[in-house]
C-alpha positions as CSV (number, residue, x, y, z in Angstrom):
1,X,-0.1,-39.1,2.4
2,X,-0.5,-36.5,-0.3
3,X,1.9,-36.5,-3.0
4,X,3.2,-33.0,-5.0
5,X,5.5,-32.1,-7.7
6,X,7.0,-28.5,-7.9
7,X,10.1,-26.8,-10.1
8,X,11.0,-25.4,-5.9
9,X,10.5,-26.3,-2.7
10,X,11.2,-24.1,0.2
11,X,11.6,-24.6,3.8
12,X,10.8,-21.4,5.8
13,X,8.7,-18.4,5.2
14,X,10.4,-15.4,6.3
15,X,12.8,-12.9,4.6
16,X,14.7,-15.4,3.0
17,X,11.8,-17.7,2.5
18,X,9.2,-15.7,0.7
19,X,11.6,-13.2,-1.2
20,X,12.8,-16.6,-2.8
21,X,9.0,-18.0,-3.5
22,X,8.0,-14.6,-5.0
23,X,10.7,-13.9,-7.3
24,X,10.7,-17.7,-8.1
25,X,7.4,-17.9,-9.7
26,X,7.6,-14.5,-11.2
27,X,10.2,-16.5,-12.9
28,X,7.6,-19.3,-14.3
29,X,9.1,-21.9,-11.3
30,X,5.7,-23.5,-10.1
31,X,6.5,-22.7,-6.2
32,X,6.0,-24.2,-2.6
33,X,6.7,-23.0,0.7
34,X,6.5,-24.7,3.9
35,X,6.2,-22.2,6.8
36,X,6.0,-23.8,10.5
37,X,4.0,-20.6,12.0
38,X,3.7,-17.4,10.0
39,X,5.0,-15.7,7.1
40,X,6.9,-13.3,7.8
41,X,9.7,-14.8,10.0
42,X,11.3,-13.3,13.0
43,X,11.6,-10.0,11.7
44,X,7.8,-9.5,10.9
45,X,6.5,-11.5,13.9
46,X,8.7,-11.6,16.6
47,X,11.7,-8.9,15.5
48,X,12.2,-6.0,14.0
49,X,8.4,-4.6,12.9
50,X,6.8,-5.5,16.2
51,X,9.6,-3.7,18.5
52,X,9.7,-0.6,16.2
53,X,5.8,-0.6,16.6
54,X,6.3,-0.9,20.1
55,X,9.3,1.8,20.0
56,X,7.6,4.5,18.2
57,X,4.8,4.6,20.8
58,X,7.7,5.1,23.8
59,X,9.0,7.6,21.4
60,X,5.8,9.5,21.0
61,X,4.9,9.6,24.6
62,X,8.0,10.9,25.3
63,X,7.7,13.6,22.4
64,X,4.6,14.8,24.3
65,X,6.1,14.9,27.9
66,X,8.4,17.4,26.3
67,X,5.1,19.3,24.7
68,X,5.3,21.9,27.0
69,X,8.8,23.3,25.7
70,X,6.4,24.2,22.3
71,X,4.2,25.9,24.3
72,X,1.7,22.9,24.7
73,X,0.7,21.7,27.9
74,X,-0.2,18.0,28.7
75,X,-1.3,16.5,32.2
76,X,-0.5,13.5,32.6
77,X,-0.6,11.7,29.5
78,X,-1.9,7.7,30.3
79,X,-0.4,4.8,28.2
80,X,-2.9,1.9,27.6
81,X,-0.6,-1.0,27.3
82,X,-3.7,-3.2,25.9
83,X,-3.9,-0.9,23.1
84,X,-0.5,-0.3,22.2
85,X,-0.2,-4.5,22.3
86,X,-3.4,-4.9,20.2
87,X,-2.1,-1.9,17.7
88,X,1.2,-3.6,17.5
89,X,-0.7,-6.8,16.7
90,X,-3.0,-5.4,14.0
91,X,0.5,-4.1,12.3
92,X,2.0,-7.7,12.1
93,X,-1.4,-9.0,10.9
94,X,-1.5,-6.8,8.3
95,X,2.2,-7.8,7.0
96,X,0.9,-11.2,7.0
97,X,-1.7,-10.7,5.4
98,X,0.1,-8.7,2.5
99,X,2.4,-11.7,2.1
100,X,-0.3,-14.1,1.9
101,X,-1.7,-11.8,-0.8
102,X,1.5,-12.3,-2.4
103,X,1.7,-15.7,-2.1
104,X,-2.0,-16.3,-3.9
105,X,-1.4,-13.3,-6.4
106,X,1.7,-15.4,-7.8
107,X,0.1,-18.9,-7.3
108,X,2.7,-20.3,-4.6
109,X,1.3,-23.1,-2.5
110,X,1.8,-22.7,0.9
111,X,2.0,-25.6,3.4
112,X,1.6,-24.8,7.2
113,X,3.5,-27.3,8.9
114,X,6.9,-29.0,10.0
115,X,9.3,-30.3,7.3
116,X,11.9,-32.8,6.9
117,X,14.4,-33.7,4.5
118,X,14.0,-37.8,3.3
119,X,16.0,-37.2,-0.2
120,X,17.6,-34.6,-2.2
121,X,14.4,-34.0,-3.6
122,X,11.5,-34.6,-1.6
123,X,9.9,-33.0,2.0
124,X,8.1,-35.1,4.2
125,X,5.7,-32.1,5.9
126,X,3.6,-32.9,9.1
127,X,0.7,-30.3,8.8
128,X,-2.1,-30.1,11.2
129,X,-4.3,-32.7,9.0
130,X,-2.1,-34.8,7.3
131,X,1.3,-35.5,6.1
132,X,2.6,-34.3,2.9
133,X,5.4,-35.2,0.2
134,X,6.9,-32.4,-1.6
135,X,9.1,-33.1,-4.2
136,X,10.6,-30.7,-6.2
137,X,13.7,-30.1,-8.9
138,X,15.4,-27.5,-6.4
139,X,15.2,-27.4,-2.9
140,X,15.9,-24.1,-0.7
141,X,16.5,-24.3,2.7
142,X,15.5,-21.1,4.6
143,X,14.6,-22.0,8.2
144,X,16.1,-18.5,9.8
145,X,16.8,-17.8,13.4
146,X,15.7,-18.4,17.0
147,X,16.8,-17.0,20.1
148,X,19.6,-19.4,22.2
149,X,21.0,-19.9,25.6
150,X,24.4,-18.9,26.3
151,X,25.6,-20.6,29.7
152,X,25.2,-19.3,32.2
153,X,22.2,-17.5,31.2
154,X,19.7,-19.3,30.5
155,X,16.4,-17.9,28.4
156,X,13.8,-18.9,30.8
157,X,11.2,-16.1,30.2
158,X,11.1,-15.4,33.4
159,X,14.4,-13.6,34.7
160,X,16.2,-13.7,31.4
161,X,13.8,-12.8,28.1
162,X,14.4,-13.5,24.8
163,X,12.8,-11.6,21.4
164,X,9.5,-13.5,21.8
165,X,9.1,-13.6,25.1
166,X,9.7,-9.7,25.6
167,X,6.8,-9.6,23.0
């Protein structure tokens, strides 16, 4: 088990997460973040930039069915779902990859991993390769959203999907 000492701690990476990391060490704060999957959160990987990606190309396609009200005539325009996915994709990644820019450009350490409370002060974090202690002055805890089951319904990706299952 690994041992490290920081002014702030944080536990989650997305809006709340990295806006709090980034402005932190712009503020001198020697920074950690603990992220469970990616930066970003829901609204970068499984929310809001992935569905408008996905949403612009229905929009588009359906700007060119009406092409011929212009003047401009179309047959039979083909979607390629494997490409919209993989464009869709490449968009997130990119996002990420600015953040994790970010993150290196303003020296925050970030921890890829599960982590867990064990005092005021300290993170136990379960990464792939070991376990981790994080202590740190300041704790925040910004472990956003997920999708939930209202009974009846049940989100079983199957009949009933949620955000990242549609996706």
């Amino acid at each position: 088990m690994i041992a490290n000492n920081f002014d702030l701690a944080i536990l989650g990476g997305g809006p709340g997460g990295y806006v709090s990391a980034i402005r932190a060490s712009k503020l001198g704060l020697k920074v950690a973040v603990i992220e469970k999957y990616h930066l970003g959160g829901v609204c970068l990987n499984w929310g809001c930039i992935p569905t408008k990606a996905l949403y612009y190309v229905a929009a588009f396609l359906e700007e060119i069915k009406k092409a011929s009200i212009f003047g401009i005539e179309i047959s039979d325009p083909k979607l390629d779902f494997g490409k919209v996915m993989s464009r869709k994709n490449d968009i997130v990644e990119m996002q990420r990859r600015g953040l994790t820019f970010h993150f290196k450009k303003n020296n925050i350490e970030l921890f890829y991993g599960t982590g867990r409370l064990i005092s005021p002060n300290t993170i136990e974090t379960e990464t792939k390769d070991d376990k981790v202690l994080i202590k740190a002055e300041k704790l925040v805890i910004a472990t956003g959203s997920e999708a939930y089951s209202v009974p009846p319904f049940t989100l079983d990706n199957h009949g009933i999907l949620d955000n990242k299952g549609l996706l």
